[in-house]
Structure formats: structure tokens, C-alpha cells
C-alpha positions in Angstrom: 12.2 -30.8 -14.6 15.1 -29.4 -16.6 16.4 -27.7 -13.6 15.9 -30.7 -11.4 18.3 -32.4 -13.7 21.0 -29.8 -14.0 21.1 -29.8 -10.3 21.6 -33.9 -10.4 24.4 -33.5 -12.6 26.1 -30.5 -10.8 25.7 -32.8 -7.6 27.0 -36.3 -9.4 29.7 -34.0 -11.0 30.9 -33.1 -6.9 30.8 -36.5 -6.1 33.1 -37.6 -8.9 35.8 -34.8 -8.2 35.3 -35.6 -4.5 36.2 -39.8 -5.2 38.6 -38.9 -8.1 36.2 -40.6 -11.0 38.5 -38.6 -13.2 41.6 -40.4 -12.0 43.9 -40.1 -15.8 46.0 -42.9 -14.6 44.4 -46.2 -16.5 44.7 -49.4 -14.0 46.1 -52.3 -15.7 45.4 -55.5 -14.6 47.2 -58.6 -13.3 45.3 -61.6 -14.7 46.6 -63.7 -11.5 45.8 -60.6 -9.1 42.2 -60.8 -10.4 41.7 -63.9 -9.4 42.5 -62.9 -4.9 40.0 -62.2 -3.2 38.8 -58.1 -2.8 38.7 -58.4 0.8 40.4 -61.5 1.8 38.6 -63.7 4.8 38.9 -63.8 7.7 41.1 -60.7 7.6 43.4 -59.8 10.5 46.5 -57.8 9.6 49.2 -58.4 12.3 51.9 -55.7 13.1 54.7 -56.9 11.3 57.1 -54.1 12.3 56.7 -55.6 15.9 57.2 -58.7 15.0 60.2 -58.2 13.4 61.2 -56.0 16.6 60.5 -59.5 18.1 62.4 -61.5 16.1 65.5 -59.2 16.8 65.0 -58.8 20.8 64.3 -62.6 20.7 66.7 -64.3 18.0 69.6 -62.2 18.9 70.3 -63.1 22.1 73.1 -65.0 22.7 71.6 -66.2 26.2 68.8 -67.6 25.1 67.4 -70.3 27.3 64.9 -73.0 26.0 65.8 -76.4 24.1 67.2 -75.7 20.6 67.9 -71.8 21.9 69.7 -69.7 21.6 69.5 -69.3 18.0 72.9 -67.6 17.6 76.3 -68.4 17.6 80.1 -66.4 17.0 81.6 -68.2 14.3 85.6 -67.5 14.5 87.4 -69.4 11.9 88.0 -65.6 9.9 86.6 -66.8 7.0 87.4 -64.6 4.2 88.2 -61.7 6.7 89.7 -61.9 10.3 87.0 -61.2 12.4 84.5 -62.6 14.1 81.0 -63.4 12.3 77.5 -64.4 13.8 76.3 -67.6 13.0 72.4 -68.3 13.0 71.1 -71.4 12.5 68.9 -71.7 8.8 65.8 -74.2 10.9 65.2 -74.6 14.4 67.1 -78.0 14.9 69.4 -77.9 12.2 72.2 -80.4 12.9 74.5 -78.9 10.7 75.1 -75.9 12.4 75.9 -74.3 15.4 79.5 -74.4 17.7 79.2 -78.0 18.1 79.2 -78.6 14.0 81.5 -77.9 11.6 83.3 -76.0 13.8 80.8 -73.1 13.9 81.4 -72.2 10.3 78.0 -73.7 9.0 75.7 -70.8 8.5 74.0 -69.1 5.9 73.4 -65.4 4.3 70.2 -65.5 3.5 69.4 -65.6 6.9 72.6 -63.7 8.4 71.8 -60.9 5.7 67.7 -61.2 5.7 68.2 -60.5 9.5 70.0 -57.3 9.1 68.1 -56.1 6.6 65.2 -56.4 8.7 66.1 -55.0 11.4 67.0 -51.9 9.9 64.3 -51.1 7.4 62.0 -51.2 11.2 64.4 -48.4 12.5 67.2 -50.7 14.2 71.5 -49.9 13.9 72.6 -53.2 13.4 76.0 -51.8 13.0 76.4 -50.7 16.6 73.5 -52.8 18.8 75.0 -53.9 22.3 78.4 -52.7 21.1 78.5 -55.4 17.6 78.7 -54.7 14.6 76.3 -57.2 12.6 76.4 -55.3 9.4 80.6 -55.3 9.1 80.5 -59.1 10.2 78.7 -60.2 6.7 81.9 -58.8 5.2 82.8 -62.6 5.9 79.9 -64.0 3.3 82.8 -62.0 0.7 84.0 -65.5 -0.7 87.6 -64.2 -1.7 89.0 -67.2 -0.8 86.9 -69.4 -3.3 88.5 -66.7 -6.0 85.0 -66.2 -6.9 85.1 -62.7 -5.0 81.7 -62.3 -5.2 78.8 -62.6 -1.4 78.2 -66.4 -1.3 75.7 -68.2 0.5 77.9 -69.7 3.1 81.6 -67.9 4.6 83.7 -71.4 3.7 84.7 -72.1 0.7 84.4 -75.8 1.5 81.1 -75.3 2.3 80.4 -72.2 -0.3 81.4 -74.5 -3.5 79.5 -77.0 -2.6 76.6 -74.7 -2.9 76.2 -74.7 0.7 75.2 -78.0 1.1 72.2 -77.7 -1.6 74.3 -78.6 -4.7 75.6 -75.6 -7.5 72.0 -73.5 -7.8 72.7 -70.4 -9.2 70.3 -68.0 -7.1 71.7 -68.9 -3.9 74.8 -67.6 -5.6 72.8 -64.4 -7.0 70.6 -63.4 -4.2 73.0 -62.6 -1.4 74.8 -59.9 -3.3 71.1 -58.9 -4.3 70.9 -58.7 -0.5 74.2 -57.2 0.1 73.4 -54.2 -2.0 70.1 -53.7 -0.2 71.8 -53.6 2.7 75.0 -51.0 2.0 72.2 -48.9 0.6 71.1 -48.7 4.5 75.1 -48.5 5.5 76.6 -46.6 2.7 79.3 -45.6 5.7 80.3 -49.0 6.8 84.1 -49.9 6.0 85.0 -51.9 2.9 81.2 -51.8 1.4 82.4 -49.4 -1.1 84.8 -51.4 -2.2 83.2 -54.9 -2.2 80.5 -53.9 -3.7 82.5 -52.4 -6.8 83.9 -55.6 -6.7 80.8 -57.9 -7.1 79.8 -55.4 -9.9 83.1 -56.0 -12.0 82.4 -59.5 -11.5 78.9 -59.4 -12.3 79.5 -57.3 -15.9 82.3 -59.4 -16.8 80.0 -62.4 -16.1 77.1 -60.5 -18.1 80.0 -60.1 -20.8 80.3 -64.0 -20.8 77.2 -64.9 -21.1 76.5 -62.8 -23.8 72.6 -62.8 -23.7 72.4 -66.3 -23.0 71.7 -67.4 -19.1 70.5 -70.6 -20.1 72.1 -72.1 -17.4 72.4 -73.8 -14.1 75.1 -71.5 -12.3 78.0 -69.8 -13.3 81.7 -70.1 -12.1 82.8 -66.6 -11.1 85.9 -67.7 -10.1 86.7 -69.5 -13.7 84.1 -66.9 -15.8 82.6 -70.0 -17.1 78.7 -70.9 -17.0 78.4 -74.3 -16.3 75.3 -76.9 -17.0 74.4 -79.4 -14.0 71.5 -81.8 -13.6 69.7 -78.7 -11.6 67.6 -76.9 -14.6 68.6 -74.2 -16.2 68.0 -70.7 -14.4 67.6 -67.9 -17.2 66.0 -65.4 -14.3 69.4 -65.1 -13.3 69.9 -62.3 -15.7 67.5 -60.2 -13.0 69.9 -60.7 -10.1 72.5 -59.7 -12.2 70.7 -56.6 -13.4 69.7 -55.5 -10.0 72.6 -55.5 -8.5 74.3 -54.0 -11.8 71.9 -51.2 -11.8 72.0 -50.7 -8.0 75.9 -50.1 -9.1 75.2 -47.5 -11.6 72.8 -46.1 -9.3 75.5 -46.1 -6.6 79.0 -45.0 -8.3 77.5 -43.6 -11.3 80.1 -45.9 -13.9 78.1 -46.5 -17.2 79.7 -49.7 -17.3 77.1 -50.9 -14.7 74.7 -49.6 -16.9 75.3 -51.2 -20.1 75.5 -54.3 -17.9 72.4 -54.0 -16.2 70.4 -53.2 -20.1 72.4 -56.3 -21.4 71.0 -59.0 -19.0 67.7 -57.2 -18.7 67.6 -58.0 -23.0 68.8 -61.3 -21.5 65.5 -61.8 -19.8 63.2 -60.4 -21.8 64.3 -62.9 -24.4 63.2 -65.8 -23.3 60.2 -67.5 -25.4 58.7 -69.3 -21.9 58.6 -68.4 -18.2 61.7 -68.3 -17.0 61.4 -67.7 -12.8 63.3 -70.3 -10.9 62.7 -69.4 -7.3 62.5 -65.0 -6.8 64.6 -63.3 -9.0 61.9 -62.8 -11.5 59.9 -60.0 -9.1 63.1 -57.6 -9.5 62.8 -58.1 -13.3 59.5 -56.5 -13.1 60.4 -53.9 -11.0 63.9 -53.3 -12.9 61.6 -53.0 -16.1 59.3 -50.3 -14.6 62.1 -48.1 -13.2 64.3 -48.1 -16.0 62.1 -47.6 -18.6 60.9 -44.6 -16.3 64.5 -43.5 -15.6 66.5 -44.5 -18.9 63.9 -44.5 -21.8 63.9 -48.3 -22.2 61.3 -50.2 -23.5 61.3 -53.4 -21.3 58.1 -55.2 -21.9 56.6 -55.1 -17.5 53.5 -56.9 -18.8 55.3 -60.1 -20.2 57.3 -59.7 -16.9 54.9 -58.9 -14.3 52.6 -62.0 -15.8 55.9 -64.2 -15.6 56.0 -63.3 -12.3 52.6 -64.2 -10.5 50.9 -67.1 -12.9 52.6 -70.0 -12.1 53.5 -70.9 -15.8 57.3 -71.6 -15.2 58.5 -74.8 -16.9 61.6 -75.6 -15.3 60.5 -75.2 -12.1 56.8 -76.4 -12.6 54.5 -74.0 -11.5 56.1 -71.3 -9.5 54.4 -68.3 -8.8 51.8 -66.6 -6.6 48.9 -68.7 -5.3 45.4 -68.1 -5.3 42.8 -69.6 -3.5 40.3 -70.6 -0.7 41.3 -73.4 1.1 38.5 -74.7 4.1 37.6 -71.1 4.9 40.9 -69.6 4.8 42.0 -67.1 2.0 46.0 -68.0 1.2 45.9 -65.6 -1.8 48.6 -63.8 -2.5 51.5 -66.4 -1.3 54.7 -66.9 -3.5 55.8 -70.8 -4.1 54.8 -73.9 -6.2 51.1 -73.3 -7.7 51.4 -77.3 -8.3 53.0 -79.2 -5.8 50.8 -81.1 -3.3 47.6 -78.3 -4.7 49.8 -75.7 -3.8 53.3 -75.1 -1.2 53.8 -71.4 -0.1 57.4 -70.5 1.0 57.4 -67.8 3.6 60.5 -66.0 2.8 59.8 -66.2 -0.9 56.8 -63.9 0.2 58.4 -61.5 2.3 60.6 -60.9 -0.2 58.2 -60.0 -3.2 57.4 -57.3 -1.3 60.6 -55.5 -2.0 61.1 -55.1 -5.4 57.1 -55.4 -6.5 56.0 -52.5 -3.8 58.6 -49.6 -4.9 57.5 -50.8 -8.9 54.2 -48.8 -8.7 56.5 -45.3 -8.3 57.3 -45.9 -11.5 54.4 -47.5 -13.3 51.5 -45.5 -11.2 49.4 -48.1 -13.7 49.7 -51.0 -11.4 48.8 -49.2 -8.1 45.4 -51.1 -7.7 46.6 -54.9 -8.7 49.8 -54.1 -6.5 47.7 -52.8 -3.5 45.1 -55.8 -4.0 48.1 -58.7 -4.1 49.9 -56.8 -1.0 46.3 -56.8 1.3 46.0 -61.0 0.3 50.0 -61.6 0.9 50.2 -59.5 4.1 46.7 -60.9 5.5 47.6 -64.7 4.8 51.1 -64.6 5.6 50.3 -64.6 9.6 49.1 -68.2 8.7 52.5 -69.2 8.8 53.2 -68.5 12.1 51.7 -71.3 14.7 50.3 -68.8 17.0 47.9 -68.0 14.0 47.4 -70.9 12.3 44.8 -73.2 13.9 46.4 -76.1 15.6 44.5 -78.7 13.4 46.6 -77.0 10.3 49.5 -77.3 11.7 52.1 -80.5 11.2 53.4 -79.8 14.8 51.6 -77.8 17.0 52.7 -79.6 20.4 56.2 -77.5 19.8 55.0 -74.5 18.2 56.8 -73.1 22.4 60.0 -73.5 20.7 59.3 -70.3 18.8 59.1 -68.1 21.1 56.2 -66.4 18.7 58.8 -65.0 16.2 59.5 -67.8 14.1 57.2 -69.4 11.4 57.1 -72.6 9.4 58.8 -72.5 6.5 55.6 -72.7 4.5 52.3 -74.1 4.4 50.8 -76.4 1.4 47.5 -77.4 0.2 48.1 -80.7 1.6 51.3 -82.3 3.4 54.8 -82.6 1.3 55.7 -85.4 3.6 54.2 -89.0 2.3 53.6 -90.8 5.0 53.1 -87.8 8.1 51.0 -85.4 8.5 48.3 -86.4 5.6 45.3 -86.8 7.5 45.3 -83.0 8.1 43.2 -80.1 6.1 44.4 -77.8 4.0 46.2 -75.5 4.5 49.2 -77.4 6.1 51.6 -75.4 8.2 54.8 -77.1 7.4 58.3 -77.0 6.3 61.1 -79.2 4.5 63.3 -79.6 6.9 63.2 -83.1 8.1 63.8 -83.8 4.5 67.3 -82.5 4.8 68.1 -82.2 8.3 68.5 -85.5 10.1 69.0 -85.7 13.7 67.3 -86.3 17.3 64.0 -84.5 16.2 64.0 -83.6 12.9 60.1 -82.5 12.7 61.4 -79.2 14.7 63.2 -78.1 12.0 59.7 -77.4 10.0 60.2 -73.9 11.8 62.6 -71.6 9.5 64.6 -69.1 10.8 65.9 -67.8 7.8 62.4 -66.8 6.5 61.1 -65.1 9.7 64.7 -63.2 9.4 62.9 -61.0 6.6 59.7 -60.1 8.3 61.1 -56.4 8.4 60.2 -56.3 4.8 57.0 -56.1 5.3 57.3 -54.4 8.9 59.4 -51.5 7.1 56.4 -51.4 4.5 52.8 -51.7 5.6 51.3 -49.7 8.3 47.6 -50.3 9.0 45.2 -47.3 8.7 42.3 -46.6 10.6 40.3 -48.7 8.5 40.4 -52.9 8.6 41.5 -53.8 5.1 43.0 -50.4 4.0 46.9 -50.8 4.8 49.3 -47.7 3.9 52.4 -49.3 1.7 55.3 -47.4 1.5 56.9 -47.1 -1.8 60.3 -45.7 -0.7 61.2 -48.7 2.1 62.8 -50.6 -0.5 62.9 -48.7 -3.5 67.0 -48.8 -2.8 69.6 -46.1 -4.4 66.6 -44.1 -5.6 67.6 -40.9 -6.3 66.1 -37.8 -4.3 62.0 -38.8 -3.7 59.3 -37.0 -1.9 57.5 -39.4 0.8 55.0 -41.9 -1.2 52.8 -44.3 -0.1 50.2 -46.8 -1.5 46.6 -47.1 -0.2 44.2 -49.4 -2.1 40.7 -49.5 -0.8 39.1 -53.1 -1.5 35.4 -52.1 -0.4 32.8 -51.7 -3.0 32.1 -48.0 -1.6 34.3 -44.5 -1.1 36.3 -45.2 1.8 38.2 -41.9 3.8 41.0 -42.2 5.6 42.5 -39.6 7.7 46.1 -39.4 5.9 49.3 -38.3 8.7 52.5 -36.6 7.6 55.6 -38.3 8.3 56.4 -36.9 11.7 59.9 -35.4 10.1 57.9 -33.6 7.4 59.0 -29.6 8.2 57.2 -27.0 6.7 53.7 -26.7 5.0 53.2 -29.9 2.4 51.0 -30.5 -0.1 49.6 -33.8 -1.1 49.5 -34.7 -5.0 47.9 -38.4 -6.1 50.0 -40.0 -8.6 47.2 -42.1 -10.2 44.3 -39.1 -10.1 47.5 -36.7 -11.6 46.2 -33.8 -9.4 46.6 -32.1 -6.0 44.5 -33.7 -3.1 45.1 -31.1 -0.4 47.2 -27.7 0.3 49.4 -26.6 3.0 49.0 -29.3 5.2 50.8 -28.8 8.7 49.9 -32.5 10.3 47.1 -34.3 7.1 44.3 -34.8 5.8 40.9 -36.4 4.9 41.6 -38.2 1.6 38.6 -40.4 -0.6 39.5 -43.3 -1.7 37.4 -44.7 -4.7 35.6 -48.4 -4.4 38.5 -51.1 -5.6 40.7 -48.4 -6.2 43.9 -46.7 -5.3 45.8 -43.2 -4.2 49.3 -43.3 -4.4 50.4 -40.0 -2.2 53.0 -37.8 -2.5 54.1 -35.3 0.2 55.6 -32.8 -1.5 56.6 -29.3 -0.1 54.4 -26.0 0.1 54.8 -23.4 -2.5 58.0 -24.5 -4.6 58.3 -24.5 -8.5 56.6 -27.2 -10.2 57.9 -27.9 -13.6 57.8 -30.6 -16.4 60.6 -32.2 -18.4 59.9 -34.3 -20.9 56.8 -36.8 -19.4 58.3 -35.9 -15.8 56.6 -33.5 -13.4 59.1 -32.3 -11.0 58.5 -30.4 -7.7 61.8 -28.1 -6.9 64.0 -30.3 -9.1 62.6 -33.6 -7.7 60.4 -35.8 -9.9 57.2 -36.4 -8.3 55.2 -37.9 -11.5 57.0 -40.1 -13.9 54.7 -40.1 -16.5 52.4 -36.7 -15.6 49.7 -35.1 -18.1 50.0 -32.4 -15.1 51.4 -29.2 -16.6 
């Protein structure tokens, strides 16, 4: 009997080693994450690197023939800089815009920038594609002639201090320099980048020096140095656009100045006594948090952060956050927007865009790996509902024209029930929709439900999920967007959501040279040895493997709480050595 026993614990002892029970890594939880479903129904994962392919075969392509097409346009009124820029309209539709409008000048960065970001985290060079250079043409977003000389939202100034037509609202003066940044980190050759983007960072810490710790404001005059108050609600979460793009500075050109800016308004944020989040700055607060208490030895508080960020407890902007929920058979977990309005209003480029900085966090806080992975599986699986060729008709506020998108452009969103008060209310949730007819008049305004600036930044999540070989197991990589990082080792995410060991047959990059070994940042241990081409790896039930390909046979070493692998930290936080 006694021997019968030792030999059950020798074999249950296998099995843990085998499905990492001894992982050191703790998971900590996301109380909204808990809430998504484990395996969210019905699953289908679409192939968002070819859609975003799609999107930039279809969408750029000045000889587009349908009604409303083609969606681009050369604007070349030199805004800002003497050249020519492309102009893409923001909706299907949209009035405003286009060479008959305004003279061609109407057209916005977050699309224009969202597009060639994209494209180029799936493997496109939009700086040379059919002999244009799309990346030196957003020089022209540059507002130098506003005196502001900071990326705006809009190329006029007429149009750019007006707030591009949606009033003064500080993030859409934040977030395409946030955007900008992302994008000279994929062009760090391109003329003038270098010295725009010391620009916006001067004018960002002197702003930072302004403000003093207090963003409690609706938008700030960079042009004057002055915040200013408006009826549009104070936007605190500012202070993490202004971090990001301070510490993507420091990161960059090394000046401490950038530094002590990016640590001023991250104090800025934590500060605040309620949720701050506005519309989705607060994600990069999270992630700033996580990498630079990794990198710099601060103490920002991710929790307090990372729970501002996903429960829907924001004040100002009632409710906004990441939904959860089961509506009529359909699993829309996992969606960034308004948890309140209408039962619930997903945006699709606020998802998209979550991705980026909330993905690359989990380097850097291995802790997070399995409520990360579990949000990611529920946001990538329900964000093909936006699209009409995936949404049911019957859920849709305009199916009869869903031709017009040539399969590569969404709605804008879809809610629990329809925004509109007098359309669309007899249908079920959820609603694929948009608010476009709410501020684009014109022939046919119900067409302009379909957003082109949102589908622009599919490539986020094409440049970051791969599928793997099982349904419901998707392979997130943590360096897509995990900009001006210093020298990494390839990592990736895999959270299994089955309630039993899964195995997956992990590939090398196909650029890995040499032998590579394969160490799991949450089990703290080698996984596999001198691999030429992969590996078998075991994933445990609801958990997580974050995998690092590191080289064959090179000095592993610890500084401080960092394990390093020939001088390049692969553990940030290792009990390793």
C-alpha cells in the first residue's frame, strides 16, 4: 500500500512539472476580466492581419469604383508643410470631407495616422508603397501654423482649433501625437520625425510644467501654455497621453527632461480620488505604470490603474470602460465604450486600440498574463461583430448597404439597444451601429454608421494575435507594440481558457538564427533546449505561458530582480538565479 502511494505521488509530482503547477508567478486578477466569459460563444477568431491587408489593398486606392468610393483623396492646400497629404474620409458618407468640401482639407489623424500604423505593424512600407510616401505626408497633421506646434487632429488650423469640428476635447489633441510616436518608432529614418517629435516633447513638458499636477481640465492651449475649462468635462487622463509620449521621448533621445516629465504627469494620474478615463488614454496609464516601475524603480499603483481602466466607474464620462456580457446568444465581452448608455455602446476603434498599450503591459508585470490573455480571447472574438459580414443582418441598423464596405469596413460600434430614438429600436441586441447620422447630414446619412477611421486600426490587432492550432488559444505578441523598448528577445502570450492541459506546438520566428531556448516568464523556468524550429509546450487549464526565445548557450546573469540573458533582460522580476 505504502509503495502504491509513493508511486501516485512520484506520478502526480510528473504531471505537475509537466503543466507547470509550480508556476512562481502569482496571477492577479481583474475584477471586470472575471466577469468574460472563459471561452466566449460562439467563438470564431477572424484573421485580422488579412483584414487589415484588406483594408489597405481596398481603402487605398484612389480608383476605387462604387458609390461613396473611393475612400481617398490628395489634399494640396500645404497645410503646415508644402506637400501633398492624403485625405481619408472619417465615415462612409461623410459630407464634410472629400475634394468637393472644404476644399479637400477636411480630414482627420486618427484615421490618416491609425491607417499607417496598421499597415506597417502587418509588415507593409507605407513610406514607399506605389511610389508615396504616406508616412512623410502626416508631417502635415504638425499644426505649426496654429502656434500650437504640437500633431493635431485635423492639418488646418481653421479646422484644428475648432477641435476639428467636435468642439475643444483634449484627447483628440493628445492622442495623435500618442500615435505619431508609435509610428516614428516604426520610421525612425523618415525626414523631420526626429525633430518634430523633440518638438512635441518640449511642448508636452513645458505643458506638464504648467499644469503642475493638476489636469483637471477640459484641454489645454499649447499655443498660449494655458489649460482652459469649457462646458466639455474635465479630462484628468490626459496626464497618460502626456506621459506616453514623454516617456516614448526619454526612451527615444535619452534627455532626462522627458523623464522627469513623464514621472510628473504619471503622479498627476495616480492622484486622482475617482476614475478619471475620458475616452482611451487611461489603458497607456496602466501600461506606463507597469513598465516604469519595472524599468525605473517607481511605485505607480497598476491595480488602482488597471481597475480604472476596465470597470466602467468613470464619473465624468459615465460609465466608460470594458463591457461584459451576454446579449441574445452572443458574447460582446471584452469591448471598450460606455457600460451605461443604451445597456451598453462598444466603439470599435476604442477596442483596437486597448490592445496596444494593455498587450506589451504583461512583459513587465508577468502577474497579469492570464486576466490579459482572458480579456484579449473575448475582445478579439467579439470584435468581428462589428463588421456586417459577421454580424447577423437582424443586428444590424443597415444591412441593405453593408456592399458599400467592400468587407473591410465596420460600424463604428454596436450597443445593447439602438442610440438613435426613433430608428432602429425594434431590433435585438446587440445593435450594429454608428453615430454618424447624428453629425453628418446629407443625402444618406444612415451610411455614415460605417467608420473608416476605426477599421483603419485593425492592424493592431493583425500585428498582434496569431491563432494557434487550437480554437480559442491565440498567440499575442508582446513586442508588436511595446514601442522604443529597449533590446527584447521574442515574447509572446498564450492563455489557454479550457478547464484541462492544453499543448500546442510552439514555432520559432522564422528569422530566429541559431539554437534557442524557450524560458516561461510566469513558470520562471526553462521550457525547452536548443530548439532549431519549436516545440511541444503544456499549457495549464485557465492559465497562461508567456514565452521567451532566447539564444542557445549564452551567459545568464541577474541584476538586482532582473534575469538577463547576454546582457538582455528576459525576466523583470525573476526568483531564477
Amino acid at each position: 500500500m505504502m509503495k502504491f502511494k509513493l508511486i501516485a505521488r512520484f506520478i502526480l509530482l510528473s504531471l505537475c512539472l509537466a503543466t507547470f503547477c509550480f508556476a512562481q508567478v502569482k496571477q492577479v486578477d481583474i475584477n471586470r476580466v472575471n466577469g468574460m466569459a472563459d471561452l466566449p460563444k460562439p467563438l470564431q477568431i477572424i484573421d485580422w492581419k488579412q483584414m487589415a491587408l484588406n483594408f489597405d489593398r481596398t481603402v487605398y486606392d484612389f480608383k476605387a469604383e462604387g458609390k461613396y468610393w473611393p475612400m481617398v483623396w490628395m489634399d494640396s492646400t500645404g497645410k503646415n508643410f508644402n506637400q501633398p497629404v492624403l485625405g481619408m474620409y472619417t465615415a462612409v458618407g461623410d459630407v464634410r470631407q472629400g475634394l468637393q468640401h472644404n476644399k479637400g482639407m477636411f480630414h482627420e489623424a486618427l484615421a490618416n495616422m491609425g491607417s499607417v500604423l496598421g499597415a506597417s505593424l502587418v509588415g507593409l512600407d507605407k513610406s514607399n508603397q506605389q511610389g508615396l510616401n504616406y508616412v512623410g505626408m502626416l508631417k502635415n497633421y504638425f499644426n505649426k501654423d496654429t502656434g500650437w506646434d504640437i500633431m493635431m487632429n485635423n492639418t488646418a488650423p481653421e479646422v484644428a482649433l475648432l477641435g476639428g469640428g467636435y468642439g475643444r476635447d483634449w484627447w483628440y489633441d493628445v492622442y495623435p501625437n500618442v500615435l505619431f510616436y508609435a509610428v516614428y518608432d516604426q520610421y525612425p529614418s523618415e525626414p523631420d520625425f526626429e525633430r518634430l517629435a523633440r518638438r512635441i516633447a518640449d511642448q508636452f513638458y513645458k505643458a506638464d510644467s504648467v499644469l503642475n499636477g493638476n489636469y483637471h481640465y477640459s484641454y489645454f492651449d499649447y499655443g498660449k501654455m494655458k489649460p482652459m475649462s469649457t462646458q466639455i468635462c474635465a479630462q484628468p487622463d490626459a496626464a497618460a497621453g502626456h506621459a506616453y509620449v514623454l516617456y516614448s521621448a526619454y526612451k527615444k533621445f535619452g534627455d532626462p527632461r522627458y523623464l522627469k516629465g513623464a514621472i510628473s504627469a504619471m503622479k498627476a494620474l495616480e492622484s486622482q480620488e475617482i476614475n478619471p478615463t475620458y475616452e482611451l488614454l487611461m489603458p497607456f496609464g496602466a501600461y506606463l505604470a507597469a513598465r516604469m516601475n519595472a524599468e525605473q524603480g517607481t511605485s505607480f499603483n497598476l491595480a488602482k490603474m488597471l481597475d480604472w481602466t476596465f470597470d466602467g466607474t468613470a464619473v465624468c464620462r459615465e460609465g466608460w470602460g470594458f463591457l461584459v456580457g451576454n446579449w441574445n446568444g452572443f458574447d460582446i465581452s471584452g469591448t471598450v465604450g460606455s457600460t451605461v448608455d443604451h445597456g451598453g455602446y462598444a466603439f470599435l476603434m476604442n477596442t483596437f486600440d486597448a490592445a496596444w498599450p494593455l498587450v506589451p503591459l504583461v512583459r513587465y508585470q508577468p502577474e497579469y498574463a492570464t486576466a490579459i490573455g482572458k480579456w484579449m480571447l473575448n475582445a478579439v472574438n467579439a470584435s468581428r461583430l462589428f463588421y456586417p459580414q459577421y454580424m447577423p443582418a437582424s443586428h444590424q441598423t443597415i444591412p441593405e448597404l453593408a456592399a458599400v464596405t467592400k468587407g473591410v469596413i465596420a460600424y463604428e460600434g454596436f450597443a445593447k439597444a439602438s442610440t438613435f430614438d426613433t430608428l432602429y429600436q425594434s431590433l435585438k441586441a446587440p445593435v450594429a451601429q454608428g453615430d454618424g447620422p447624428k453629425w453628418v447630414p446629407g443625402e444618406n446619412p444612415e451610411v455614415s454608421q460605417f467608420s473608416v477611421y476605426g477599421s483603419a486600426h485593425a492592424g493592431i490587432f493583425g500585428g498582434i494575435v496569431k491563432e494557434t492550432e487550437i480554437k480559442g488559444i491565440l498567440g499575442l505578441d508582446l513586442l508588436a507594440t511595446d514601442f522604443y523598448h529597449q533590446k527584447a528577445y521574442p515574447t509572446y502570450l498564450f492563455y489557454n481558457p479550457y478547464k484541462t492541459v492544453k499543448t500546442i506546438l510552439f514555432k520559432l520566428p522564422a528569422d530566429t538564427k541559431g539554437k534557442t531556448d524557450l524560458y516561461d516568464v510566469v513558470a520562471q523556468r526553462f521550457v525547452a533546449r536548443n530548439l532549431s524550429r519549436g516545440a511541444k509546450v503544456n499549457i495549464p487549464a485557465q492559465q497562461s505561458v508567456v514565452l521567451v526565445c532566447v539564444p542557445s548557450g549564452k551567459k545568464v546573469e541577474r541584476i538586482g530582480k532582473q534575469m538577463l540573458i547576454d546582457g538582455v533582460v528576459v525576466d523583470y522580476n525573476s526568483s531564477y538565479l
